[in-house]
C-alpha positions in Angstrom: 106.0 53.4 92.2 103.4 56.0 90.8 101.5 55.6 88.2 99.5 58.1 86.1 95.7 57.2 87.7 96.3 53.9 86.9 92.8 52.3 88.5 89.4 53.0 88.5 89.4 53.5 92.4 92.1 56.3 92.0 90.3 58.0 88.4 86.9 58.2 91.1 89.1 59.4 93.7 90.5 62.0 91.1 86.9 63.0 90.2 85.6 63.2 93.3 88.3 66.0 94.6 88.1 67.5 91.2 91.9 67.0 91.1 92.7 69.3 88.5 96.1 67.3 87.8 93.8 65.2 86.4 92.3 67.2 83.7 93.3 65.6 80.5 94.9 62.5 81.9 91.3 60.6 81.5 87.3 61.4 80.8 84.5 60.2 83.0 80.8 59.0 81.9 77.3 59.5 83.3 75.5 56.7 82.1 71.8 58.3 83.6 72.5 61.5 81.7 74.5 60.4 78.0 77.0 62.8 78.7 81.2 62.8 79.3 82.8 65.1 81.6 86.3 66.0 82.6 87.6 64.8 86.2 87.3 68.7 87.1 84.1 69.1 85.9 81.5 71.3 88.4 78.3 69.5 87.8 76.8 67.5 90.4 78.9 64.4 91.1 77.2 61.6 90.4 76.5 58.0 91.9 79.6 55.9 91.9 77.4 52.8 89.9 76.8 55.7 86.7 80.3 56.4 86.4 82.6 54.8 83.7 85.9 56.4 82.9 87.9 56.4 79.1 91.4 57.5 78.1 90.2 60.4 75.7 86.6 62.1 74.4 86.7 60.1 71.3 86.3 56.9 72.7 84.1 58.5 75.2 82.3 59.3 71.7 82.5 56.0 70.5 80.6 54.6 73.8 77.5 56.5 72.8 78.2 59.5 75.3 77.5 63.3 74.4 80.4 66.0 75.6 79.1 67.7 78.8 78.6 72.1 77.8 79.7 72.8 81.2 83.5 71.5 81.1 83.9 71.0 77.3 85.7 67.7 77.7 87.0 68.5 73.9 88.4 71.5 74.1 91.9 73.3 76.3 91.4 73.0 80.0 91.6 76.9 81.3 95.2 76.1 82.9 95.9 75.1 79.5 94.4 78.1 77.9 96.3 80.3 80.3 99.5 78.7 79.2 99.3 79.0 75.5 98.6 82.2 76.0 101.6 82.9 78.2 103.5 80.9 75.3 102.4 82.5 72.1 103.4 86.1 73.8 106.7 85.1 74.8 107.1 83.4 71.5 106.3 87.0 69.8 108.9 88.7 71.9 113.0 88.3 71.3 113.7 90.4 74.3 113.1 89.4 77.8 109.7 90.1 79.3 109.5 90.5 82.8 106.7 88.1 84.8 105.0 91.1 85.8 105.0 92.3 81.3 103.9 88.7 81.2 100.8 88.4 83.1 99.3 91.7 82.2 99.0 90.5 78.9 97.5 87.3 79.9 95.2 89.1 82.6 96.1 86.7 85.5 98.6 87.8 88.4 102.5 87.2 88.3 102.3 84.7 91.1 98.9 82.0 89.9 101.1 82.5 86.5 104.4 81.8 88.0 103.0 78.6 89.7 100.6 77.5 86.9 103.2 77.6 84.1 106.0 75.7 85.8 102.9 73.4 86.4 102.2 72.7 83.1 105.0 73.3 80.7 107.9 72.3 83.7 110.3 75.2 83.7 109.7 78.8 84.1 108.3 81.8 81.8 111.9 83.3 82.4 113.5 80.0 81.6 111.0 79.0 78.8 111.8 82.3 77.2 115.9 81.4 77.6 114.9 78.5 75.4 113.5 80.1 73.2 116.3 82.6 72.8 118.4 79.6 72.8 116.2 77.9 69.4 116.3 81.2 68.0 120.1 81.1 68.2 119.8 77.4 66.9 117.9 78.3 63.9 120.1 81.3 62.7 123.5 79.5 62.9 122.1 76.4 61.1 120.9 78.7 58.3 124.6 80.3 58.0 124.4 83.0 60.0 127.5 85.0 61.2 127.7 83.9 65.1 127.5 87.7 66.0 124.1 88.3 63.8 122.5 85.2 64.9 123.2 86.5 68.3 121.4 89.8 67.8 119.0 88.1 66.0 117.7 85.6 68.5 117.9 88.3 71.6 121.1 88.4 73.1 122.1 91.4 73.9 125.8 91.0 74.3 128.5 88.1 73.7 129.1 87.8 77.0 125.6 86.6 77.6 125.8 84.6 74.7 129.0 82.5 75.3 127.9 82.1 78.9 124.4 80.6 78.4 124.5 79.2 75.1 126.4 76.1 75.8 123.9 75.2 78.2 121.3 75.1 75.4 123.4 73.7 72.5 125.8 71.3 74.2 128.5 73.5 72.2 130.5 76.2 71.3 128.1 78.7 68.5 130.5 78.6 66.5 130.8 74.3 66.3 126.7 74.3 66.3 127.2 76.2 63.2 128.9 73.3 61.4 125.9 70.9 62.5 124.7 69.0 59.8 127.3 69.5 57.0 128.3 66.9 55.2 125.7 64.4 57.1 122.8 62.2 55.4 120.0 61.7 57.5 117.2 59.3 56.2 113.7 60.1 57.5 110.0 58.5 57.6 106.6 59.1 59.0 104.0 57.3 59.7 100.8 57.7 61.4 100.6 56.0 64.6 97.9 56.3 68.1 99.8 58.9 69.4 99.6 61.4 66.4 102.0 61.2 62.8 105.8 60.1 63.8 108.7 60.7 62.3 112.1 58.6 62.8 115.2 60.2 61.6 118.8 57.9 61.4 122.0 58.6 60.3 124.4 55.7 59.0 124.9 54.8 62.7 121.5 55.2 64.0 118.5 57.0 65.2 119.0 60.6 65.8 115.0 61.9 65.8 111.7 60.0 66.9 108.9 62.7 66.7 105.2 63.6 67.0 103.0 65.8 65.7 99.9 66.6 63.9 101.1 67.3 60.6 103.8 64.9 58.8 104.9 68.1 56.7 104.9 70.2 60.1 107.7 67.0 61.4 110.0 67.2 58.3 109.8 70.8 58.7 111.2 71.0 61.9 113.7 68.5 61.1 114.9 70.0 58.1 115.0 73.4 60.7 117.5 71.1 63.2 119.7 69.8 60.1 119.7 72.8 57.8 123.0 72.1 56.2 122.6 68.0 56.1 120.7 66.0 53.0 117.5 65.1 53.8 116.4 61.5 52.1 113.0 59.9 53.0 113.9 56.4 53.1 110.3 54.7 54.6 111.8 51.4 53.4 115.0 51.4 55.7 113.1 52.7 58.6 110.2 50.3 58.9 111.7 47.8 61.4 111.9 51.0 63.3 107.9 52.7 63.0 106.9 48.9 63.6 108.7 48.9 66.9 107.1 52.1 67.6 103.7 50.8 67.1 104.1 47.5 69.1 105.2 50.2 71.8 101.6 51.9 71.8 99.7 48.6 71.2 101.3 47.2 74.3 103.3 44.6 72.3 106.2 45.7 73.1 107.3 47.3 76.5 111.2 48.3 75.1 112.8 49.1 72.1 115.9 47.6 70.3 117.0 50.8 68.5 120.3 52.0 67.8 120.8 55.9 68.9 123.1 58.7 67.0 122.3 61.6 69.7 125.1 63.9 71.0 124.0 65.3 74.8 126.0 67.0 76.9 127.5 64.8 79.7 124.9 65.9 82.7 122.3 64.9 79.5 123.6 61.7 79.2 123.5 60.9 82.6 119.8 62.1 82.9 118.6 60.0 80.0 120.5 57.0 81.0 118.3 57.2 84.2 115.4 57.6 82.2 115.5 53.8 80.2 115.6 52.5 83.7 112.2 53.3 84.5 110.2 50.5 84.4 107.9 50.7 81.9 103.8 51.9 83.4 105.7 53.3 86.4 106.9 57.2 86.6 109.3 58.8 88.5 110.1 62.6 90.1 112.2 65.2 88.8 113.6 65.6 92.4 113.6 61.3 92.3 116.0 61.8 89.3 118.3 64.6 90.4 118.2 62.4 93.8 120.0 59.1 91.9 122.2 61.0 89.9 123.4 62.6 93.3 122.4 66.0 92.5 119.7 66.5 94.6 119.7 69.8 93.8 119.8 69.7 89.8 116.0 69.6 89.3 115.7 71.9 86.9 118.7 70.9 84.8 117.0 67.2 85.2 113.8 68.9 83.4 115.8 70.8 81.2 117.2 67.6 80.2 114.2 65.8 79.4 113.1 68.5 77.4 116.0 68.7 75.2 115.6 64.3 74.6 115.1 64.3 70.6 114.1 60.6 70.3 110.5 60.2 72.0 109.9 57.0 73.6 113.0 55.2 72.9 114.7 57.7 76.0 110.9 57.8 78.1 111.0 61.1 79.3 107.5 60.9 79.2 107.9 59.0 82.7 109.0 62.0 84.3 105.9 63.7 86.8 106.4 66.5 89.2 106.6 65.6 92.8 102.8 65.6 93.5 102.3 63.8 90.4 101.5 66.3 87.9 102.2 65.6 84.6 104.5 69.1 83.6 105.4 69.5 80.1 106.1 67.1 77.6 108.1 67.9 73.9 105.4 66.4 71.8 102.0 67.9 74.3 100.8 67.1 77.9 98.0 64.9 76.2 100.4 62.8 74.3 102.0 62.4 77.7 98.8 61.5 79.9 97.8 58.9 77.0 101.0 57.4 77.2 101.1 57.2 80.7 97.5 55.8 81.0 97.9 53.3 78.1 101.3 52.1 79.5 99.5 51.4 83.0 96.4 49.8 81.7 98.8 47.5 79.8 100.7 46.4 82.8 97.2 45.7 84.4 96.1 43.9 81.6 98.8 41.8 81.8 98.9 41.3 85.3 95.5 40.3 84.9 96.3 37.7 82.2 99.1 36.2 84.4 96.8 35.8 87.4 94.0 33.7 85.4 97.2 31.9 83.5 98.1 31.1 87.2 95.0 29.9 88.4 93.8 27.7 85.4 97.3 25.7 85.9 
């Protein structure tokens, strides 16, 4: 099955198209000039023989290379730029913005906007913005809100709309997400990790949040945001055995987890995420490949909607999950996390390929 550039011979290939699905998912090296580039980067393509590639522009740093002024290997690709642009606007607005509203504030036209949004983030503006309605929602009624006034609050312009979407979004009624949390203890710990700070959350029966981020208080904040009404306990002592199997995940240790789970998904989530641990691990997988097993060929969206609601990074990989053409879409914790995932997960399998083949031919 696919996997995310997983040789040198396909990162060249990438470089030499300037594949811009590639942009972020690895960094290339000039050894006759010093400097790091990104796979898209304009310059001059250089000899084959010059060229060596690295997962991100700090090992690229590391190496003795210099980033290239031309691409900025350090900073946002444009697409990117584009798309946090796109974001932060709808994030501003509760009420619906058309696409044409849209991309006259982000000076690009409706349609390269249309196509390079689902691109990256994996759903559309107008069902990006539904989410975001639907958070809003999530956020007033955890806070105590009368189901009417959060309603208002988070955009809905009529109960109608809001008892005919919402339970999409919530996996319940408004007025049972209200309860959420109440009465509940929910140990928590982070940790800092490869991929960024973690943070595990369990209830008595098990994991209910695995996390990244930048900021450790940014992680409790959002899980105090999702359990409003529960008590909150940091408890880094119960949940080592846990951030340890986490890090043997990103050292390449450990290719599963043995974790128990306290999530709630809807039924079409569970099915979804039940497909997902049955990736094999350095391997990815379609969002039409998914919809196709579950025999709902035509549930490709609700398949990305899916992973995007999974609360327990890693442990459910919906990191595994690529666009048709390979593109990496959107990812909960950030398209980089994603891409370094992807790539360290591959170069693992090699690597141990590799290892088994010398095992093989020393015996």
């Amino acid at each position: 099955m696919k996997t995310a550039y997983p040789t040198d011979d396909a990162r060249w290939g990438a470089v030499t198209e300037r594949d811009p699905h590639a942009d972020g998912a690895f960094f290339y090296a000039v050894s006759t000039t010093g400097v790091f580039c990104r796979p898209t980067c304009a310059s001059r393509l250089p000899r084959r023989e010059n060229v060596s590639f690295f997962a991100d522009p700090a090992a690229a740093r590391a190496a003795g290379f210099r980033p290239c002024k031309r691409c900025q290997p350090e900073g946002l690709p444009r697409e990117l730029e584009i798309v946090n642009r796109a974001c932060a606007v709808l994030d501003a607005h509760a009420e619906r913005l058309t696409l044409q509203q849209l991309s006259d504030a982000v000076h690009v036209s409706p349609f390269h906007l249309q196509r390079l949004f689902k691109r990256v983030v994996g759903v559309s503006p107008r069902q990006y913005q539904a989410a975001q309605r639907g958070a809003a929602l999530r956020q007033a009624l955890q806070s105590g809100q009368p189901v009417t006034q959060a309603a208002v609050d988070a955009g809905f312009n009529s109960p109608s709309r809001l008892y005919a979407s919402v339970p999409r979004e919530l996996g319940m009624a408004p007025s049972a997400f209200r309860r959420q949390g109440a009465g509940l203890r929910i140990d928590y710990a982070t940790a800092s990790t490869s991929l960024g700070t973690v943070l595990v959350a369990a209830t008595e029966q098990g994991i209910c949040r695995i996390a990244f981020g930048d900021e450790p208080a940014a992680l409790v904040g959002e899980l105090k945001d999702a359990f409003a009404r529960a008590e909150l306990v940091e408890a880094s002592a119960r949940l080592a055995p846990f951030v340890a199997q986490i890090r043997a995940y990103l050292d390449g240790t450990r290719h599963a987890f043995d974790l128990p789970l306290d999530i709630a998904p809807t039924a079409f989530q569970q099915r979804v995420w039940e497909a997902l641990t049955h990736i094999p691990y350095g391997e990815t997988r379609s969002y039409s490949e998914i919809a196709e097993a579950l025999g709902a060929p035509r549930a490709v969206r609700a398949v990305a909607s899916a992973c995007a609601s999974n609360p327990v990074a890693l442990a459910i990989p919906c990191h595994r999950v690529v666009q048709k053409g390979g593109a990496l879409s959107g990812y909960r914790w950030g398209v980089r996390r994603k891409a370094t995932l992807l790539a360290s997960e591959a170069r693992h399998v090699h690597d141990d390929e590799t290892e088994s083949v010398a095992e093989g031919s020393a015996v």
